[in-house]
N, C-alpha and C positions, 0 to 999 in steps of 0.2 A: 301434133308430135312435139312440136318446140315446146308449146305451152306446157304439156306435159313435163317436158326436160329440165323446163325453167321451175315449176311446179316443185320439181325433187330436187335441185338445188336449193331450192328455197327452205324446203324442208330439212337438208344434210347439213347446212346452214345455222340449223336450229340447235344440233347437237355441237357447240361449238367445241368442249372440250372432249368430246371422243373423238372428232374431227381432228385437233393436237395432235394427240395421243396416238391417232394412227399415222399422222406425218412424221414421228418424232421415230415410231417403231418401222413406218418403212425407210426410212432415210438410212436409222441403224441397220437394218437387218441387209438393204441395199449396199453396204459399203465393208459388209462383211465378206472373208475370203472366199472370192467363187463364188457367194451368192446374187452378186450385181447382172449375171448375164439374165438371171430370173423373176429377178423382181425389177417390175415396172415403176421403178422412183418416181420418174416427171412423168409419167403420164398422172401418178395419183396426186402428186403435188402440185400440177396445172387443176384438176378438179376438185381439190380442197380449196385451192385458190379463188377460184370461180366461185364457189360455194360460199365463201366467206369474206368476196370482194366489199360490201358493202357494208363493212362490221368492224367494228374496231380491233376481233381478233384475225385480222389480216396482220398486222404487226405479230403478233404470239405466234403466227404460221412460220415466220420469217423466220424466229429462233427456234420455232421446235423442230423447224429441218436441219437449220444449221448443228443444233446440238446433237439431233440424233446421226448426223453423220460426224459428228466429230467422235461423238462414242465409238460408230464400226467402223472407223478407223484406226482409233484408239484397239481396238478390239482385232483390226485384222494387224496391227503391229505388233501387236502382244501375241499372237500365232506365230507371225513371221519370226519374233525372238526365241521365243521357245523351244521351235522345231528346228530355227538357224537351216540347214543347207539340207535336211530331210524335207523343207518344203517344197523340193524338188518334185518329192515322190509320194506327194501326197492326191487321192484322187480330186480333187479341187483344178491342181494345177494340169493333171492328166484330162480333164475334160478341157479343157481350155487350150491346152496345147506347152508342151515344154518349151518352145519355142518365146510364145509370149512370155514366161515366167523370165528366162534367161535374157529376152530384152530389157525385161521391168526390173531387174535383178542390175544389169549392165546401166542402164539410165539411171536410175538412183544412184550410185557410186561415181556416175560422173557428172549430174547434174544436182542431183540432191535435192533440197528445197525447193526449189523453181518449179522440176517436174512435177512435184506433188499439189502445187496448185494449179498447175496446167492438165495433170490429171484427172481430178477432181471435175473437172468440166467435159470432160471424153467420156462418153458409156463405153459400158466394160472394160477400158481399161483400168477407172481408179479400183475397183475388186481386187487387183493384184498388187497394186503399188502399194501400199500400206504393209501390208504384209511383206514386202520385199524390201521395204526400208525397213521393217524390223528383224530379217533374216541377216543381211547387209551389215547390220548392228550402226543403221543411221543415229546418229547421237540423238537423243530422247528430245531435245530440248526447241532443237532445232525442227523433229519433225512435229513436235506438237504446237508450236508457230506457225509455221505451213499450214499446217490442216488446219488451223482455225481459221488463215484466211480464207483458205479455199471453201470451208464448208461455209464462211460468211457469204464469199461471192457466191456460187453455185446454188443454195438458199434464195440468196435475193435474184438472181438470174430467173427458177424457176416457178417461185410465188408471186416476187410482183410483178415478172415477164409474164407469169400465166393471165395471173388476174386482169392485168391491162389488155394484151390480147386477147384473153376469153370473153370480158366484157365486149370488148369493141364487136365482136363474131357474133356474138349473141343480139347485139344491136343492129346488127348489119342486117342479119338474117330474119331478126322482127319485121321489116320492111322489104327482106329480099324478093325477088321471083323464083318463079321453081329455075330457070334458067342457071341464075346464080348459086342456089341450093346446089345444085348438082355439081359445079366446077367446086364449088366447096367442099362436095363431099370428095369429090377424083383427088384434090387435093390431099385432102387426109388420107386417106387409103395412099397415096403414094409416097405419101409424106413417112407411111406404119411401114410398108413393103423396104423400101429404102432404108431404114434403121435397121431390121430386122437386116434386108441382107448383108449390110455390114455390119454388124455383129456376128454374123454367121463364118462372115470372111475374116 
């Protein structure tokens, strides 16, 4: 089973730049309004990393995350401007909850900048904040500063955090016992359950 896993790593490895290209496209498509509760960014961005731990486009992974979320950012602020205070009512924010919006709406207006790279690092919540710095009418200048940090850090958090953790688990697990397999796997699954319920919440 590993050998296997390790196998199709080895080989998703191969295509290095459709490997990019889908990091660059889930990052964006993740950071767009309401679309973040959906798409699973880190989990694909830990296994492009894995994949491409031992290749020199592990550097290229770093910025095709960071760029594609600075785009649906860019993208979910350019909404939030638009629509201005109609993004209330839009069904984006109806699944998610008014509640959330009208926090993310209130925190940006009083913390601005800061949030937005402290966001950025929180599932589901950066989905709304971008968007609500551009309802808000957060000055242009200011949020597209922000967001490049934060899609820097966030980026390097989840590719070379992945890559360095996934290798090490993959080495671990070469030599593990079924013993250790198992608490590894309870781990994960508890580690999915947990995300998920808070997100749910």
């Amino acid at each position: 089973m590993l050998a296997q896993f390790t196998q199709l790593l080895d080989t998703v490895g191969e295509y290095g730049p459709a490997v990019l290209a889908t990091v660059f496209a889930v990052a964006a498509v993740e950071a767009l309004f309401g679309l973040g509760v959906f798409v699973p960014a880190e989990t694909a961005l830990v296994l492009a990393a894995v994949a491409l731990a031992d290749t020199p486009l592990l550097a290229a992974a770093v910025i095709a995350a960071a760029a594609g979320a600075f785009v649906g950012d860019h993208l979910g602020y350019g909404i939030g401007r638009k629509l201005g205070p109609r993004a209330a009512e839009t069904a984006a924010v109806r699944r998610l909850g008014p509640q959330r919006w009208e926090e993310a709406m209130r925190f940006v207006r009083r913390r601005g900048v800061g949030l937005i790279v402290v966001a950025r690092l929180l599932p589901g919540v950066r989905t709304l904040v971008s968007a609500a710095g551009g309802a808000a009418r957060l000055r242009y200048a200011r949020f597209a500063i922000a967001t490049a940090i934060a899609s820097v850090a966030w980026s390097m958090l989840w590719v070379l955090g992945g890559a360095w953790i996934g290798s090490a688990l993959l080495r671990l697990v070469d030599d593990a016992t079924v013993p250790v397999l198992a608490v590894a796997a309870v781990l994960t699954v508890g580690f999915l359950v947990f995300r998920r319920t808070r997100r749910s919440a």
